[in-house]
C-alpha positions as CSV (number, residue, x, y, z in Angstrom):
1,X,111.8,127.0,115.5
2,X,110.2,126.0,119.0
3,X,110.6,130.3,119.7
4,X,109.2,131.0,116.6
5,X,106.0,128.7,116.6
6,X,105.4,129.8,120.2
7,X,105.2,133.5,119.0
8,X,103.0,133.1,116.0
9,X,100.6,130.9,117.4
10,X,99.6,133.3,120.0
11,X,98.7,136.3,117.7
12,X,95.2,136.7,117.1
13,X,95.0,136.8,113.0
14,X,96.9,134.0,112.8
15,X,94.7,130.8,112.7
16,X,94.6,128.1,114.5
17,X,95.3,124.5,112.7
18,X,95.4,121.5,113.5
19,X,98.1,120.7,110.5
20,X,100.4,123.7,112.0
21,X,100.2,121.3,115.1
22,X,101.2,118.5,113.3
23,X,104.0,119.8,112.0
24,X,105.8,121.3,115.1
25,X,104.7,117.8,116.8
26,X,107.1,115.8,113.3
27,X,109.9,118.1,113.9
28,X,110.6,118.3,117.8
29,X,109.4,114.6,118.0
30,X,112.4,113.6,114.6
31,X,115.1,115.6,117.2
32,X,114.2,113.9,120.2
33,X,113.1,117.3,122.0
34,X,110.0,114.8,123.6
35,X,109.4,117.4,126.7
36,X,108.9,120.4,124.2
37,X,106.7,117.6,121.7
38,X,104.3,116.5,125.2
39,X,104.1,120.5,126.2
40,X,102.6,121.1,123.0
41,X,100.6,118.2,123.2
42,X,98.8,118.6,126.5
43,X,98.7,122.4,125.4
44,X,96.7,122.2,122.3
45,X,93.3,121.9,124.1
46,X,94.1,125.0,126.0
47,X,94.4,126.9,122.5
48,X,91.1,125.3,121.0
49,X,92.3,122.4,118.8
50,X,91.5,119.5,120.0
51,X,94.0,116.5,119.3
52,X,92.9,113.5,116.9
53,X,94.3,110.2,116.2
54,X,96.7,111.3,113.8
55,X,98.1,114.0,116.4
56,X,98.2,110.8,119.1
57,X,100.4,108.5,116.1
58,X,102.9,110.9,115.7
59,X,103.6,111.4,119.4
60,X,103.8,107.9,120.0
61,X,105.5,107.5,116.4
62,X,108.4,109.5,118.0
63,X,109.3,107.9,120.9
64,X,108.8,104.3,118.9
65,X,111.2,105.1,116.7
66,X,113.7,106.7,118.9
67,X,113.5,103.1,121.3
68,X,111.7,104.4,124.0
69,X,108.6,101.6,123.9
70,X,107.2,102.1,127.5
71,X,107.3,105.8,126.8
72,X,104.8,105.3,123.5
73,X,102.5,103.4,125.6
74,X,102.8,105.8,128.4
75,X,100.5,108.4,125.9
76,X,98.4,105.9,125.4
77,X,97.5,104.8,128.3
78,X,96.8,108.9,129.3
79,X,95.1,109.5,126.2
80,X,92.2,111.0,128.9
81,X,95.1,113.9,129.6
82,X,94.7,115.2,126.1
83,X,90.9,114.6,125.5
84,X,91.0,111.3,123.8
85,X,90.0,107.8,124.7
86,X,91.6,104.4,124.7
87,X,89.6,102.5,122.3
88,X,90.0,100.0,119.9
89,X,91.2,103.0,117.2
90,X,94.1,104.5,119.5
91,X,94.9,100.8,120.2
92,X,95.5,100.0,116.8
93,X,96.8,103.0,116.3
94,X,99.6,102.2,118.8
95,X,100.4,98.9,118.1
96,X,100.9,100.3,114.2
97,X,103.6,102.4,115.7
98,X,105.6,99.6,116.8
99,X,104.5,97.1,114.8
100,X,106.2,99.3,111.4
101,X,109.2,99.9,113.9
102,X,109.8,95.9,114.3
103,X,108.9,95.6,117.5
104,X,106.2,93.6,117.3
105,X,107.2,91.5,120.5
106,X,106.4,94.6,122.8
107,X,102.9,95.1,120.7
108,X,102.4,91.4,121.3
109,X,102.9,91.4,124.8
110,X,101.3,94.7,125.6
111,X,97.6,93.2,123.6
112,X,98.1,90.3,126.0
113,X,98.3,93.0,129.1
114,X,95.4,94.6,128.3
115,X,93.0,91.6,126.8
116,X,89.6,92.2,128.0
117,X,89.9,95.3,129.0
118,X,90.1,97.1,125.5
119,X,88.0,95.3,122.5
120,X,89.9,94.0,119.8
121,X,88.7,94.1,116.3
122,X,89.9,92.4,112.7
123,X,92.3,94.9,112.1
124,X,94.2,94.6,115.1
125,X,94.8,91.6,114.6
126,X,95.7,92.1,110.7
127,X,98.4,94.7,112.2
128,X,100.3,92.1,114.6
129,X,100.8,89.4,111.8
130,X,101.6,91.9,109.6
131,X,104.4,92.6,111.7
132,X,105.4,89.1,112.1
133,X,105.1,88.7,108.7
134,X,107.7,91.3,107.9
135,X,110.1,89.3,109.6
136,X,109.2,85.4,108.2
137,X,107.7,83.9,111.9
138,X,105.5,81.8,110.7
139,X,105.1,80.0,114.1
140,X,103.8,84.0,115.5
141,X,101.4,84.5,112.6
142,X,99.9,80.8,112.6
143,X,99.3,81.6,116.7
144,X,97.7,85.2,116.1
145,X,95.4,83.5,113.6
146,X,94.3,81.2,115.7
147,X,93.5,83.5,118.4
148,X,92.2,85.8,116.3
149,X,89.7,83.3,115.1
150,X,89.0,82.3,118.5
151,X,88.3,86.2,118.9
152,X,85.2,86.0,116.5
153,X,87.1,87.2,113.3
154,X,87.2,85.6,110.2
155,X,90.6,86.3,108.0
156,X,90.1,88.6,105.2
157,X,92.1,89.3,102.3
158,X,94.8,91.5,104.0
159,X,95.3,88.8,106.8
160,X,95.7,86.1,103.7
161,X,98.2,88.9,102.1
162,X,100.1,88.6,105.0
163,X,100.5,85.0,105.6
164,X,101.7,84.4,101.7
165,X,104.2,87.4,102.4
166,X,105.8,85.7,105.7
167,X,105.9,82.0,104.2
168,X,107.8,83.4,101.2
169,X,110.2,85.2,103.5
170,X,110.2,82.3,105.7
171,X,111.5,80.5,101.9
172,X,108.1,78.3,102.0
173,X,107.0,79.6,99.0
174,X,105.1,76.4,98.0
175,X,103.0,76.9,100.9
176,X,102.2,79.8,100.1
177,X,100.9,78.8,97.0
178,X,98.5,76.4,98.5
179,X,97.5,79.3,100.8
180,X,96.6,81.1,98.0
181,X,94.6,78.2,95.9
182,X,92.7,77.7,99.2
183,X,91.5,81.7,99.2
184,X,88.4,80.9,97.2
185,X,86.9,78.3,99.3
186,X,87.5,80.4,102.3
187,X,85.1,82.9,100.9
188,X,87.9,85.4,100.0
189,X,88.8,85.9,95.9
190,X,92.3,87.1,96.1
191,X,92.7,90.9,95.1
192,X,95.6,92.7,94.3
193,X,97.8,92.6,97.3
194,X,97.5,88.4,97.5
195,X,98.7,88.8,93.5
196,X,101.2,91.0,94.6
197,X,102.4,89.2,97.2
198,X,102.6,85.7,95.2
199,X,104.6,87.9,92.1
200,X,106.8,89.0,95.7
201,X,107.3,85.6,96.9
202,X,108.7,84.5,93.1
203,X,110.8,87.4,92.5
204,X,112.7,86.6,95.5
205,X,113.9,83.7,93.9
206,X,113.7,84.9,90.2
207,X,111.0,82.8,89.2
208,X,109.9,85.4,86.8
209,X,107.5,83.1,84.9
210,X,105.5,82.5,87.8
211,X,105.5,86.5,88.0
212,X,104.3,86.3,84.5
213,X,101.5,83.6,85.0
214,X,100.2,85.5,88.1
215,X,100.1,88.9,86.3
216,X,98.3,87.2,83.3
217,X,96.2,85.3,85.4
218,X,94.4,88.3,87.2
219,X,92.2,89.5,85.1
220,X,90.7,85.7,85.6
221,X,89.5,86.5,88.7
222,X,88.3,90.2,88.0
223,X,91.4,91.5,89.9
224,X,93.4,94.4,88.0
225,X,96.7,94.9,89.0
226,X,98.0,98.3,90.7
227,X,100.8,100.4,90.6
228,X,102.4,98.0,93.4
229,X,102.2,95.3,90.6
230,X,103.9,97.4,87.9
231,X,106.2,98.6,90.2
232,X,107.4,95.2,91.6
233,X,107.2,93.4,88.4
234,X,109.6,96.5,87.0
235,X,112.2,96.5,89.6
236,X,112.6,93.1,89.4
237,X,113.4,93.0,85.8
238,X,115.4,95.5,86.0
239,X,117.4,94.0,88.3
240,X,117.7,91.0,86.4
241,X,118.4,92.6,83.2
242,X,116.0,92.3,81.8
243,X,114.9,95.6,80.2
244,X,112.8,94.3,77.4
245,X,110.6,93.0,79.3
246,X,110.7,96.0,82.2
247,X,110.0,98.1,79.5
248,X,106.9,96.2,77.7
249,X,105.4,96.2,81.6
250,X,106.5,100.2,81.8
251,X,104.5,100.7,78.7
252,X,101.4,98.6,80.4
253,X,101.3,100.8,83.0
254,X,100.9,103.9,81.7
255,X,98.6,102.8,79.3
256,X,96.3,101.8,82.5
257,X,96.4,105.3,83.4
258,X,99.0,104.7,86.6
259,X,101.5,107.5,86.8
260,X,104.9,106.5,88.7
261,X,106.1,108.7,91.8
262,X,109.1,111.2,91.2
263,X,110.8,108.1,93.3
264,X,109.5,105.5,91.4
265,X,110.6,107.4,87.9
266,X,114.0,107.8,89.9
267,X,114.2,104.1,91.2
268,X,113.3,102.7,87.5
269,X,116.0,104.8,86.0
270,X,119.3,104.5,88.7
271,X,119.9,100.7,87.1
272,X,119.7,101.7,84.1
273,X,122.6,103.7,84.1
274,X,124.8,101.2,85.8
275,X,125.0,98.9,83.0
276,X,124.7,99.5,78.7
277,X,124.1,102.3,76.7
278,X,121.9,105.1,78.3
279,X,118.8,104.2,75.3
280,X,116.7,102.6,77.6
281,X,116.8,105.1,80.8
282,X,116.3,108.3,78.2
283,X,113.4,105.3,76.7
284,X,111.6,105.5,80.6
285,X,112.2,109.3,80.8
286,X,110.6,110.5,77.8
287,X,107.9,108.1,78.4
288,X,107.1,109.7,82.1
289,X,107.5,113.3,80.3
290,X,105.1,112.6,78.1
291,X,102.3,111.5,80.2
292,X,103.4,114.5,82.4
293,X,105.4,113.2,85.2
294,X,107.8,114.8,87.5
295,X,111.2,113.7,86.8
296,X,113.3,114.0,90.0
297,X,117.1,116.3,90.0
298,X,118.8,113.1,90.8
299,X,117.0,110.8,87.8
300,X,118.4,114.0,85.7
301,X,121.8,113.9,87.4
302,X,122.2,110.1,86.3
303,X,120.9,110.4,83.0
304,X,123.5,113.1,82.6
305,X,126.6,111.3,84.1
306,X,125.9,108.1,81.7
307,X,124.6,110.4,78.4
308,X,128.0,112.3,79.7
309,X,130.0,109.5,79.5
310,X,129.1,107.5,76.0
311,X,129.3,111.6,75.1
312,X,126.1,111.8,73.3
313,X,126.0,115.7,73.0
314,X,122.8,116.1,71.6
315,X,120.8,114.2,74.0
316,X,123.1,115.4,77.5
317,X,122.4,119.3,76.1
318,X,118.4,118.4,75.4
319,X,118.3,116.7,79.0
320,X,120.0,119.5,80.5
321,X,117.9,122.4,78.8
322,X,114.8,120.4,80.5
323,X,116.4,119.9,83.6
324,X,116.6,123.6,83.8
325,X,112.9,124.2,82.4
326,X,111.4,122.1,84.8
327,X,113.2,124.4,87.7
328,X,116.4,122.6,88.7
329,X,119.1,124.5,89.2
330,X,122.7,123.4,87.6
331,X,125.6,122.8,90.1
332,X,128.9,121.6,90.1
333,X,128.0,118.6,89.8
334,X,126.1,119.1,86.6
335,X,128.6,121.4,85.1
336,X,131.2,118.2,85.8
337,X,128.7,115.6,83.8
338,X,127.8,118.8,81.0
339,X,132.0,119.3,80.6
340,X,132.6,115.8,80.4
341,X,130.5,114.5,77.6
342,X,131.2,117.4,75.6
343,X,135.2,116.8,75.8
344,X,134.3,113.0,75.2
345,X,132.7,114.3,72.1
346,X,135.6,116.3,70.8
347,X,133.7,119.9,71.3
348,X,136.3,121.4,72.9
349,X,134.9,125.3,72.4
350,X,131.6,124.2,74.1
351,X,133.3,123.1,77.1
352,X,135.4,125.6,77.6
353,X,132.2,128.2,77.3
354,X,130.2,125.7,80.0
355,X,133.0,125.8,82.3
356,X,133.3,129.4,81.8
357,X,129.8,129.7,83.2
358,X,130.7,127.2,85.6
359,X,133.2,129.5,87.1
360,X,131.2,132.5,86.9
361,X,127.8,131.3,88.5
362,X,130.8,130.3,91.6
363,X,131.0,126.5,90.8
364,X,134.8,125.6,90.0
365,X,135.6,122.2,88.4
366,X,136.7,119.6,89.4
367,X,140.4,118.9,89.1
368,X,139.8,115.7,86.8
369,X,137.4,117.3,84.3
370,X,139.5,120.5,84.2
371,X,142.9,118.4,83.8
372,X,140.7,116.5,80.9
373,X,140.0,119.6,79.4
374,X,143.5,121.2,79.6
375,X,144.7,118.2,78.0
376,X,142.6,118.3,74.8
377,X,142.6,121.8,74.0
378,X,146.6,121.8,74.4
379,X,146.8,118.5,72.7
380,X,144.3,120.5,69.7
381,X,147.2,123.9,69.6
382,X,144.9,125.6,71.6
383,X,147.5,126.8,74.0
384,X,146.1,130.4,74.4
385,X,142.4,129.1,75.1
386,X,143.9,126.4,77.7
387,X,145.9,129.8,79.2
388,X,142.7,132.1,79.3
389,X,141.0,129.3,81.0
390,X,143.5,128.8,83.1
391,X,143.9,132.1,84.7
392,X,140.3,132.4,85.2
393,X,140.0,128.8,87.1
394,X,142.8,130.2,89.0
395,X,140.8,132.9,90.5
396,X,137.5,131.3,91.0
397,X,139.9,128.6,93.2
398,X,141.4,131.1,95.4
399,X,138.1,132.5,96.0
400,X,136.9,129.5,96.4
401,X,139.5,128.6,99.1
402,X,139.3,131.8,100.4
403,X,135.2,131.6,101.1
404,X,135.9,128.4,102.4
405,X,138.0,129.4,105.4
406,X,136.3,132.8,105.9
407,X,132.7,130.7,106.3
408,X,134.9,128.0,108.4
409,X,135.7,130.7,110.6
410,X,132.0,132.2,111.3
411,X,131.9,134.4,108.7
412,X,129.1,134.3,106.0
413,X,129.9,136.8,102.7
């Protein structure tokens, strides 16, 4: 890859990008290759792009999240090296880094280092108690505050966020409750992310009609909730079982205009089909179709295993056909699910044909569904059918075998 990037970029119709950079700079710095990641770094000027403060984050975000802390503040420290200076931007840009990688102790300790030196603003200050937050130390964030006060800044609505989030974690949610009643006369209405993290702090502890009262109650203060709302508010009943009311808040959603993530779609289905019929999974997938979401290969893989397993045909062969239309390809996996529900549901000559296919697109069954197979069609008389099938299974398994050691040996066929 390295060989390959340092090629390209040096022809001259290829252009020059700052993105192409950025790239390279993900990939070496995700393997650990940190000398290759700093050559290209201090390199870039010499080729006409000139580094910015996301090119900076992701060098420091590698070594952060590999451990090395004094290496991260190394870059930052020779920021001059690359063209770049060490203001309050690359500062919070830095302590970010290892702030999101919980080590908000070294950030901590390295603002104290450098106080006076480097200017301080609101935000950096958001960024270390939202790290202290993360992990309930309420002692930390009270400190920050005050020095952050002391500072000149007054706390905004992200640094009252934060706070509510750490006392629930901390499991003093009814502080957090007077926090948030006391955000008005502090001159800050709570927004969205106070509301969301007040619905957090009670779905940790399945209050769900305090969820319900602070989801009603923001329109009162002109707030509207976002997808973070719907979101949380939807796991959460879903987790508690409670797909009525996961579903009424589903249909909210949408009809707010806020389309869930392939992940989110995913994340909404998954506990669905762990428990009950598959009605209200295929309810949130045909919902997300219709307002033109993108449904994920693993949201169709579950819906096919639990479709596949109450064997409703019709609906496993529809969900299929649009798994297909929207570009997935089927694998064993899928054949497995497809083979299943149909034996479940007694067609017996449609299973056979799907694992036919199975077998000649190179995927051979597994040995359960093709025992469960066997069984039915010699159980039915069809001893012939359960023959043919054989024999052909038979071959796609010692090819399969066969490709199997080949490959294991080097070679590729």
């Amino acid at each position: 890859m390295l060989i390959f990037f340092n090629w390209v970029i040096k022809k001259p119709a290829i252009a020059k990008d700052i993105h192409t950079y950025h790239i390279i700079l993900k990939a070496l710095g995700r393997r650990k290759f940190f000398t290759h990641m700093m050559h290209i770094l201090h390199n870039m000027r010499a080729r006409g792009i000139s580094p910015d403060l996301e090119t900076i984050s992701i060098a420091m975000d590698s070594f952060v999240r590999a451990g090395y802390v004094s290496k991260a503040i190394r870059v930052f420290r020779n920021l001059e090296e690359v063209g770049l200076d060490c203001d309050t931007e690359s500062l919070n840009m830095l302590v970010q880094c290892l702030c999101q990688r919980s080590h908000v102790g070294a950030a901590n300790s390295f603002l104290n280092s450098i106080k006076g030196k480097i200017q301080f603003n609101g935000t950096t200050y958001n960024i270390v108690i939202g790290g202290w937050s993360r992990n309930g130390r309420v002692s930390e964030m009270v400190r920050i505050l005050e020095a952050m006060v002391a500072g000149g800044f007054s706390p905004d609505n992200t640094t009252f966020s934060f706070i509510i989030e750490g006392l629930g974690r901390a499991g003093r949610i009814d502080d957090a409750v007077e926090i948030f009643d006391s955000m008005k006369t502090k001159g800050c209405v709570p927004d969205a992310r106070a509301y969301n993290a007040m619905i957090s702090n009670f779905i940790s502890v399945r209050g769900f009609d305090e969820c319900r009262k602070y989801y009603k109650g923001m329109p009162s203060n002109n707030c509207d909730p976002n997808i973070d709302t719907y979101t949380k508010l939807i796991d959460a009943f879903l987790k508690a079982r409670k797909v009525a009311d996961a579903l009424e808040t589903f249909d909210e959603m949408l009809g707010r205009g806020f389309l869930p993530s392939t992940g989110t779609i995913t994340s909404f289905i998954e506990p669905l089909c762990s428990y009950g019929p598959p009605y209200a999974a295929m309810m949130i997938y045909q919902k997300a179709r219709k307002v033109g979401c993108r449904v994920s290969s693993s949201a169709y893989k579950l819906l096919l295993m639990r479709l596949s397993r109450f064997g409703k045909c019709g609906m496993l062969l529809n969900i299929w056909e649009d798994m297909q239309e929207c570009g997935y390809d089927s694998d064993m996996e899928v054949y497995d699910y497809v083979i299943n529900g149909l034996c479940n549901n007694g067609q017996l000559e449609s299973a056979v044909l799907v694992m036919e296919e199975s077998v000649q697109k190179g995927f051979c069954p597994s040995r359960l569904i093709y025992s469960k197979l066997n069984s039915k069609l010699l159980a039915s008389n069809k001893v012939e059918r359960a023959y043919r099938l054989f024999l052909k299974v038979k071959d796609a398994r010692r090819y399969d075998t066969a490709q199997r050691f080949w490959r294991a040996k080097g070679w590729h066929f």
